[in-house]
C-alpha positions in Angstrom: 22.1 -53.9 66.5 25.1 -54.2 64.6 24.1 -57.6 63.7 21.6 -56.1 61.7 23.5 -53.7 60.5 25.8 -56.3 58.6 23.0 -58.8 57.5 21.6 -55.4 55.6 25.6 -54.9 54.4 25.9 -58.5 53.1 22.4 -58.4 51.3 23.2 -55.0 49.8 26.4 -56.1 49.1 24.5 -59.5 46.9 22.2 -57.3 45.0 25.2 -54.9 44.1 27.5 -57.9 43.3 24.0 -59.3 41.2 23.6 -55.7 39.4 27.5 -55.6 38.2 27.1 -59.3 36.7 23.8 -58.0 35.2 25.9 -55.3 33.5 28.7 -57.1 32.1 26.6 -59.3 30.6 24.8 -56.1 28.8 27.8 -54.2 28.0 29.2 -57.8 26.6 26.2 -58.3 24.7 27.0 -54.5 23.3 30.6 -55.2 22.7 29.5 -58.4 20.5 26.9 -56.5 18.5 29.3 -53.4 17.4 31.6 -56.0 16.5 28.8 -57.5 14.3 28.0 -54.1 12.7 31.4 -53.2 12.1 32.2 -56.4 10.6 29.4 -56.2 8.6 30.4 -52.6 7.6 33.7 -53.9 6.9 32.2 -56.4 4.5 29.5 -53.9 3.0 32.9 -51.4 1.9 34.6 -54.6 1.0 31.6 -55.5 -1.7 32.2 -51.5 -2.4 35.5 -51.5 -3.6 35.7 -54.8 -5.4 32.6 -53.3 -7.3 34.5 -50.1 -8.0 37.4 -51.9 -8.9 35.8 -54.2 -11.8 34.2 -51.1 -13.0 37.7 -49.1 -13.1 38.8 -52.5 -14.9 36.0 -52.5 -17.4 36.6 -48.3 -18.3 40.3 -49.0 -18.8 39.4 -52.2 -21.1 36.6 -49.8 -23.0 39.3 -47.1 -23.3 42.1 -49.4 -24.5 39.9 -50.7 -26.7 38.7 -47.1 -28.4 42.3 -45.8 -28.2 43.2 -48.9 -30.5 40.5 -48.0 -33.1 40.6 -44.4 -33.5 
């Protein structure tokens, strides 16, 4: 009887050992992909600011260029 007992403990124990593998590999798979958005993110405020920044750049030129003629 107890020899059944630990064939059913060593198969649960498989399938458990199979499940946790199985969620590595999805919370992995989730780890990679928010480090995709966030890098994209990243790269989308990056794009953001350098716009922002020429258009700071091309006000200050415009002003320069109006305080010099008035």
């Amino acid at each position: 009887m107890a020899e059944g007992y630990s064939d059913q403990l060593k198969k649960f124990k498989e399938r458990n050992d199979e499940d946790l593998e199985d969620a590595r590999s999805v919370l992995e798979g989730n780890r990679t992909g928010a480090d995709d958005e966030v890098q994209g993110a990243l790269g989308e405020a990056s794009d953001s600011i350098d716009e922002a920044a020429r258009a700071m750049s091309e006000a200050a030129s415009a002003a320069n260029d109006y305080a010099q003629n008035i």
